[in-house]
Wavefront OBJ file of the C-alpha trace (Angstrom):
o trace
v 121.610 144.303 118.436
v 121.988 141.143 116.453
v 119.899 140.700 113.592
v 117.233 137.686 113.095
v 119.491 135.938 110.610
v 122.753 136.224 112.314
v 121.077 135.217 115.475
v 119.110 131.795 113.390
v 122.364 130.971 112.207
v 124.320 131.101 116.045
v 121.214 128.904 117.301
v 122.152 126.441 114.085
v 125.391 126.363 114.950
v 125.377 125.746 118.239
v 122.525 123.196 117.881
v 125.043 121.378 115.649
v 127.704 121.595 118.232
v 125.924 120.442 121.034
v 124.275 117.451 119.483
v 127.946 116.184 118.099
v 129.540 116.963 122.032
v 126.452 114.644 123.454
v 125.980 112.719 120.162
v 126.126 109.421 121.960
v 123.153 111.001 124.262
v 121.259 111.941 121.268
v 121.562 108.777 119.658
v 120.424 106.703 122.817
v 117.075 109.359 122.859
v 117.288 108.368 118.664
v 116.771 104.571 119.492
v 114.288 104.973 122.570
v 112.025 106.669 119.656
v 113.228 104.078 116.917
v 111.984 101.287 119.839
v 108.608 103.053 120.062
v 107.622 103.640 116.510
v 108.899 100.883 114.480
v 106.436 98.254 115.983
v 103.835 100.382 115.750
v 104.470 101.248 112.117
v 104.770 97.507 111.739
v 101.526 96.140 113.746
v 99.855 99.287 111.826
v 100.965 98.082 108.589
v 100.093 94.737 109.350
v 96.500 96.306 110.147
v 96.416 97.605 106.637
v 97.975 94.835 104.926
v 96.222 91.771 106.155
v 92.989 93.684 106.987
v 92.952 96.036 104.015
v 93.800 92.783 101.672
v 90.600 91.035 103.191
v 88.263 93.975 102.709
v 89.796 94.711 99.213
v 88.858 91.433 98.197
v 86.040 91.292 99.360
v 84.964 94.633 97.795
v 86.150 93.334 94.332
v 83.981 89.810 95.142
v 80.592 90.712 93.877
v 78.810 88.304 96.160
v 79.691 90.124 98.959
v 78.342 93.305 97.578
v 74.897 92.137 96.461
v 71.721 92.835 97.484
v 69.043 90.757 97.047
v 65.352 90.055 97.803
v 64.725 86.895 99.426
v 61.133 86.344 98.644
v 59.047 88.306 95.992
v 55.593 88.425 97.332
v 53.626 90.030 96.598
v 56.504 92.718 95.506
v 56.784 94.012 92.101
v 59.501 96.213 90.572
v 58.691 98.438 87.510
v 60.954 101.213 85.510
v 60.198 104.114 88.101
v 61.465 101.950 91.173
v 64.327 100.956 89.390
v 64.895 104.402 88.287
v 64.749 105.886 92.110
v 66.693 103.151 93.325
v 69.658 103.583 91.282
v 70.000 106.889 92.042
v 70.044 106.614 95.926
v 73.807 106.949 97.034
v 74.279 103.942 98.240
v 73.635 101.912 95.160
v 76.654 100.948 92.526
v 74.245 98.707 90.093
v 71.047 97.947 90.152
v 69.240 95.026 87.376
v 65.706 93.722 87.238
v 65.451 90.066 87.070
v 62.657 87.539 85.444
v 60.740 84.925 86.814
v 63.421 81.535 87.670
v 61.532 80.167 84.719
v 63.916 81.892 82.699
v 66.731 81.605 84.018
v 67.834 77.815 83.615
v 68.214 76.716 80.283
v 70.927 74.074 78.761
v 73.570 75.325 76.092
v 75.240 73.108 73.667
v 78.056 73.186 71.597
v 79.264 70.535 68.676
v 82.853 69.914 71.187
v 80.618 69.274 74.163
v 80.098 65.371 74.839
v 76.499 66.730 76.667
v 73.884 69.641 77.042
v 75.258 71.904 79.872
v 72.672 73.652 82.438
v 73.322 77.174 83.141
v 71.822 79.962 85.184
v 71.018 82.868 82.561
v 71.918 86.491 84.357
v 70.484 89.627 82.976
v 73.536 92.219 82.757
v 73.973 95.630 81.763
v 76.680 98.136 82.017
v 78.463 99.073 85.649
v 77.310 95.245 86.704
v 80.012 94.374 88.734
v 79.692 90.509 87.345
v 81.300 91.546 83.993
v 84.788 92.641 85.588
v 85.505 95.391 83.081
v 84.196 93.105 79.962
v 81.695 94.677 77.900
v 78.014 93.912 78.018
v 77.193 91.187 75.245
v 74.732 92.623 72.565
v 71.804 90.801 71.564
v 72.247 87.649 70.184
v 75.375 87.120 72.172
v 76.242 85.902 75.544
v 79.253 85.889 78.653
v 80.201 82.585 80.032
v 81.666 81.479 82.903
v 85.102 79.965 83.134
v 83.487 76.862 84.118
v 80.802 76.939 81.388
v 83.126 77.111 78.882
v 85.156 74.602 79.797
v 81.719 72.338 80.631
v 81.023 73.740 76.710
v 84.498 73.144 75.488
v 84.138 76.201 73.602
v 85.991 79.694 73.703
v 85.287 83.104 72.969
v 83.699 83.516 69.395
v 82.454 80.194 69.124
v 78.626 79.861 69.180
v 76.746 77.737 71.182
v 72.699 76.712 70.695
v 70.446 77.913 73.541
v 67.914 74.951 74.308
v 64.232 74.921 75.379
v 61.668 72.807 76.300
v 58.049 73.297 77.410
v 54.057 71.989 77.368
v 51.333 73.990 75.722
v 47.951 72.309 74.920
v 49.411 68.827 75.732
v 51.960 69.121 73.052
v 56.068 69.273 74.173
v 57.242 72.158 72.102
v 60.955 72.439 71.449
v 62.967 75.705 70.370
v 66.751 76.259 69.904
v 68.757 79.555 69.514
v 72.375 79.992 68.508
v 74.045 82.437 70.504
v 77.820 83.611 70.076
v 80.032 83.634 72.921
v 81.152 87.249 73.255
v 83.879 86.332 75.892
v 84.723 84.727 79.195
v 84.706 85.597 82.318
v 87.673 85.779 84.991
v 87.501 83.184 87.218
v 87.249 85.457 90.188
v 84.269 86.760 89.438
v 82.034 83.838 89.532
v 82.971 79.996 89.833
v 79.860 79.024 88.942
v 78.166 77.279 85.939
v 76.528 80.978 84.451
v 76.332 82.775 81.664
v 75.956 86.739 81.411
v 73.046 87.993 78.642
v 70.821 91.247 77.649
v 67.771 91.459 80.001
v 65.625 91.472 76.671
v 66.967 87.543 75.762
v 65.651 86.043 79.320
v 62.049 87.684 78.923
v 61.724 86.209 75.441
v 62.619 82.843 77.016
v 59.976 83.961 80.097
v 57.423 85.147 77.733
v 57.936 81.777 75.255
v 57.866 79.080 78.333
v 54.766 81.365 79.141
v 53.286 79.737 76.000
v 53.268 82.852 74.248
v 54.859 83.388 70.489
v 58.472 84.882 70.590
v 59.811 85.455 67.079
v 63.023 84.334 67.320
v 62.196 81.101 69.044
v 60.232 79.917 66.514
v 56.363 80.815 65.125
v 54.569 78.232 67.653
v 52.448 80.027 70.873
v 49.031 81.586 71.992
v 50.666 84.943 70.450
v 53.136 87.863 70.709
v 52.577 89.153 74.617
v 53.502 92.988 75.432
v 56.471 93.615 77.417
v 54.954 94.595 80.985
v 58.157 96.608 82.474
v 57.564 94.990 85.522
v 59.611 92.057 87.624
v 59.722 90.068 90.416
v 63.259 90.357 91.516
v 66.432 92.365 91.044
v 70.116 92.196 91.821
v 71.435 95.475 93.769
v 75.024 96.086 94.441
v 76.818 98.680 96.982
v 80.002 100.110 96.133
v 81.541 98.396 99.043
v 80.958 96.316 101.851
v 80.417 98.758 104.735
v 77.939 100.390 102.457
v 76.114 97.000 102.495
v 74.137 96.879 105.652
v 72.836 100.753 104.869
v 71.279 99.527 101.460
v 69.763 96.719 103.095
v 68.506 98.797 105.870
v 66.997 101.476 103.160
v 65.397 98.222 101.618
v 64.083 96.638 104.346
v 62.485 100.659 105.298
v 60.665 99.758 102.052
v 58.824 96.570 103.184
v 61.433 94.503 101.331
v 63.396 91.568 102.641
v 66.851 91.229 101.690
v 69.728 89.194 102.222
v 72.713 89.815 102.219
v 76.721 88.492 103.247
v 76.423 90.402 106.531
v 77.371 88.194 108.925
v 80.692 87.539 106.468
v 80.920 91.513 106.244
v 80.408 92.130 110.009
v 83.499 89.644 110.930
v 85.890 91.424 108.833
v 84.726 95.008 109.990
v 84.708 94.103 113.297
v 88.175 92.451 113.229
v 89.334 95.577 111.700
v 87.765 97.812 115.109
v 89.562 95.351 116.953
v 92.710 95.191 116.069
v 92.800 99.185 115.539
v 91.464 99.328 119.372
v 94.184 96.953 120.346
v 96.713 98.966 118.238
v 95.779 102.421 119.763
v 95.811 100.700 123.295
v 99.874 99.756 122.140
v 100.215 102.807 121.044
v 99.106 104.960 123.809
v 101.532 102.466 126.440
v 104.958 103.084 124.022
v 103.985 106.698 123.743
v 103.360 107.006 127.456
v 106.920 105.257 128.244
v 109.055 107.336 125.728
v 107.480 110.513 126.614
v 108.633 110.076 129.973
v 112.028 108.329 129.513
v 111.770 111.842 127.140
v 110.794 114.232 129.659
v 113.930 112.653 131.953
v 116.347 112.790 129.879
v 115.146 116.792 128.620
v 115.251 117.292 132.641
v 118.778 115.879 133.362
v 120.007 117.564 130.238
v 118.912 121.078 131.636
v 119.909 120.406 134.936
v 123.747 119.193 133.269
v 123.407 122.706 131.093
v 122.394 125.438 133.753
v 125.813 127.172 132.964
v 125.463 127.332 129.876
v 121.850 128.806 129.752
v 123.084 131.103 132.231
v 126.193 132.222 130.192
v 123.436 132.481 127.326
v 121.517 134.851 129.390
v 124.187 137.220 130.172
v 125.008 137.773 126.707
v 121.321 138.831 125.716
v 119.478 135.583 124.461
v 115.762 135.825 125.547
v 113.664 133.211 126.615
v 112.782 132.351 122.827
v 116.080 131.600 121.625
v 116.926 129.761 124.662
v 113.842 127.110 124.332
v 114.398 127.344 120.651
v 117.345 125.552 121.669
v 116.620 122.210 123.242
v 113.528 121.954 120.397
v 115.524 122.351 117.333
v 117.931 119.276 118.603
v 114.935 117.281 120.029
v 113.718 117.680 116.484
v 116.587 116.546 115.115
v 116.948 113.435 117.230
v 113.297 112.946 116.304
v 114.541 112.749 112.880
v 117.243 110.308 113.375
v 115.052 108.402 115.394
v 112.311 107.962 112.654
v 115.441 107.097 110.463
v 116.023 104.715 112.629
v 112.709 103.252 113.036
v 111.702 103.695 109.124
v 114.921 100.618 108.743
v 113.812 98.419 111.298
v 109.895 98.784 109.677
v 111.462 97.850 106.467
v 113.503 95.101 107.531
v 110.367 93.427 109.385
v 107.945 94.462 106.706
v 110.270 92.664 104.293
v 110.488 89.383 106.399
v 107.049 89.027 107.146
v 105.864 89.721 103.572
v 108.177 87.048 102.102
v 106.474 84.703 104.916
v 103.239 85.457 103.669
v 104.101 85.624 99.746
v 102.383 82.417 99.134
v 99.015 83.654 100.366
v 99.078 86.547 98.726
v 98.872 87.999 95.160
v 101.491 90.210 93.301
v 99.727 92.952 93.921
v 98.831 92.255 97.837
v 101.134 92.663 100.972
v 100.807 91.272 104.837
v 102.474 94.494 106.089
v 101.726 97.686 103.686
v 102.104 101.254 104.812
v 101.036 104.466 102.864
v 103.074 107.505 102.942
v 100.177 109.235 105.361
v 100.973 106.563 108.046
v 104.626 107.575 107.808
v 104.188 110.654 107.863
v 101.757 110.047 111.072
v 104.816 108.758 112.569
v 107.472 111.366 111.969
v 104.872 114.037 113.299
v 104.431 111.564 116.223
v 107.896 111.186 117.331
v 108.308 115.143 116.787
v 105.670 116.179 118.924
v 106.773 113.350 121.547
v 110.321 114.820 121.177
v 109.159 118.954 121.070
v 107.079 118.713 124.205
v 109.514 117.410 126.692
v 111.879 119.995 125.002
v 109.742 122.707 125.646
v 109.199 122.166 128.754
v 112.948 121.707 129.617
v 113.451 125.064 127.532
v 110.933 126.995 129.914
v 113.279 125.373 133.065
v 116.460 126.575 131.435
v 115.366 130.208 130.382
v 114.090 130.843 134.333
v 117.660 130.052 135.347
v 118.863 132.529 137.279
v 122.187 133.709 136.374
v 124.023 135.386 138.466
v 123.049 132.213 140.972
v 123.787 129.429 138.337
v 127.513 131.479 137.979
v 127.722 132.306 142.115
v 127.257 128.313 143.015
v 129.563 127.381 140.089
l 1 2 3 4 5 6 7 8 9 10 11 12 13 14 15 16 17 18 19 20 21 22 23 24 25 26 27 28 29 30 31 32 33 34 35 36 37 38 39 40 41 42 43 44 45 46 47 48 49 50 51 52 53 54 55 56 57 58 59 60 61 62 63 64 65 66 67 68 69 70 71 72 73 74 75 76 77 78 79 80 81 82 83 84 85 86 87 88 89 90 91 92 93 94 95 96 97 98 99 100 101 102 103 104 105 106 107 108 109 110 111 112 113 114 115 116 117 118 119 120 121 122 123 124 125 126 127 128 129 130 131 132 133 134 135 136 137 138 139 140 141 142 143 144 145 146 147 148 149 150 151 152 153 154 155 156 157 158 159 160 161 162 163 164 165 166 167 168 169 170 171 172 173 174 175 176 177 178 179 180 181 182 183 184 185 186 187 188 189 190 191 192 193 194 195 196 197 198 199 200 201 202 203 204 205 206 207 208 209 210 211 212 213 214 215 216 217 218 219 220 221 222 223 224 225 226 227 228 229 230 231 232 233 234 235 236 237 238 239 240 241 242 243 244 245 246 247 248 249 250 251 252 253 254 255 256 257 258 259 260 261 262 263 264 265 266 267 268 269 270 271 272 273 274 275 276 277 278 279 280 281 282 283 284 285 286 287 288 289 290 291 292 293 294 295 296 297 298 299 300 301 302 303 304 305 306 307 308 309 310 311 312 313 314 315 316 317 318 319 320 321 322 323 324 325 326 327 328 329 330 331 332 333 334 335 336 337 338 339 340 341 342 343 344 345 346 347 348 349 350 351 352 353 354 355 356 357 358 359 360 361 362 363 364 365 366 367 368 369 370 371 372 373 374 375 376 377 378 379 380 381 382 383 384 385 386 387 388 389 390 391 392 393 394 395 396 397 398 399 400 401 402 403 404 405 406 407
């Protein structure tokens, strides 16, 4: 009786030697799978790469992220709700905002040739406006690339925070020098903005109020008490198909929202789309090579019924003999994904030089992750095993002593 190694190594062997006396064979099944995968691996890459580039950028754009309320009401927002809110799941950042009377003011600086208006933005850390930069202390504020270059100034310079407003019939003025902490990236925002701590813009509510803020000067009806409560917030999600949940969750509270959604819902959808239209492709080239497959397993046991007889007679069992056919499908699927793993490269490469001036250093039109190749190798084996299997079962019910009689 031979023993499981000895018996492994004949079924290696003659694997080896069958493949090399029908190697042209094996390398025609080699391209017919090479044919079927490498567009798809390509038109799948191309779904990640152009799709997955649009939703990336859009998930590091905080304006498509945001979250906010588009009237205030009769709504107001104290500690507690802010507190609950930031800990729902669906929430990356979460920051009260003050009255609009706040949050235009003019900055000046001595290289400026005139005041520059600027929306003030409470920040804090995790906002997603700051881009990794750290939160300015107080006394100290973010600007915009625009801003500073409106302000002519860069970061460390300081700039003088201007007001203006009425109390008792009497135009009050106060000014506030503020050091510019840093700049922003330009992708972040491309507006005229600057970044501060929450506790700067209600000072400037409280003082335009007409109530005394020390550090704006001694003038006002008196120091007012902090309330904890606002009119408005900025929330983020963590990406954009967590978007339309937190606005639904919001909305469940009695609050109107808006959002990017109709933006958001045009990239998501393309993305069903084209990964309906790809598994539509993919289902037709599967469905083609799995029969050219199943042909070419049944013409190859119908050339072989000798030999799976002769195999017979000298005590292989029904195993060994569909062991066979699957150990050289497999390795024809493995050519094959060779194969197909070139042509993906050479197309990847040519359409990603096309697109090179659209994208960033960092971004590709056709980009696929070792999963999706791996996807494919374990696709063409299972297209390649199947047919062999089945061909197998045909060749180990061959009857012997018949096959040898007729021949």
């Amino acid at each position: 009786m031979t023993s499981w190694p000895a018996s492994i190594t004949h079924l290696l062997r003659l694997t080896l030697r069958d493949l090399w006396y029908e190697r042209w064979l094996a390398f025609c099944a080699a391209c017919v799978l090479a044919a079927t995968l490498a567009p798809l691996w390509t038109l799948w890459g191309l779904e990640r790469g152009v799709i997955g580039t649009l939703i990336e950028r859009q998930n590091r754009d905080p304006a498509m992220l945001q979250v906010l309320p588009e009237t205030t009401g009769s709504h107001r927002f104290d500690a507690d709700w802010f507190r609950r809110v930031a800990d729902w799941p669906g929430v990356a950042f979460v920051m009260p905002e003050t009255r609009s009377i706040a949050s235009q003011v003019d900055l000046f600086a001595d290289g400026a040739p005139a005041p520059v208006r600027v929306d003030l933005q409470p920040t804090a850390p995790g906002d997603p406006l700051l881009a990794g930069v750290s939160p300015p202390p107080d006394g100290r504020l973010l600007l915009t690339r625009r801003a500073a270059q409106q302000l002519r100034v860069v970061a460390g310079q300081t700039v003088t925070l201007a007001l203006e407003r009425e109390r008792g019939g009497t135009v009050e003025r106060a000014a506030l020098p503020l050091v510019v902490a840093a700049v922003l990236p330009v992708t972040q925002q491309d507006g005229t903005a600057a970044l501060c701590g929450l506790a700067l813009l209600e000072d400037i509510q409280s003082w335009r109020d007409g109530n005394t803020v020390v550090r704006l000067g001694p003038q006002g009806n008196g120091e007012a008490p902090r309330s904890g409560v606002y009119p408005r917030f900025r929330a983020y999600a963590p990406s954009i198909q967590e978007v339309a949940g937190l606005a639904a969750r919001m909305e469940a509270e009695g609050i109107s929202v808006y959002t990017r959604a109709r933006e958001i819902a045009s990239t998501l959808g393309l993305q069903r789309n084209l990964r309906a239209v790809l598994a539509m492709v993919a289902v037709i080239a599967g469905a083609g090579a799995g029969v050219a497959l199943i042909a070419m397993q049944i013409s190859a046991v119908q050339r072989k019924r000798r030999e799976y007889a002769l195999l017979q007679l000298v005590g292989h069992g029904r195993g060994w003999l569909m062991a066979l056919p699957c150990l050289a499908a497999s390795a024809t699927a493995l050519l094959g994904a060779l194969l197909a793993f070139g042509v993906y490269l050479g197309a990847a490469g040519a359409i990603n030089a096309y697109f090179a001036r659209y994208l960033s250093s960092d971004e590709a039109a056709v980009a696929l992750g070792p999963q999706g190749f791996a996807l494919g190798v374990v696709a063409v084996l299972v297209m390649s095993i199947v047919p062999a299997l089945l061909g197998g079962w045909r060749a180990s019910n061959v009857e012997a002593a018949d096959v040898l009689r007729d021949n």
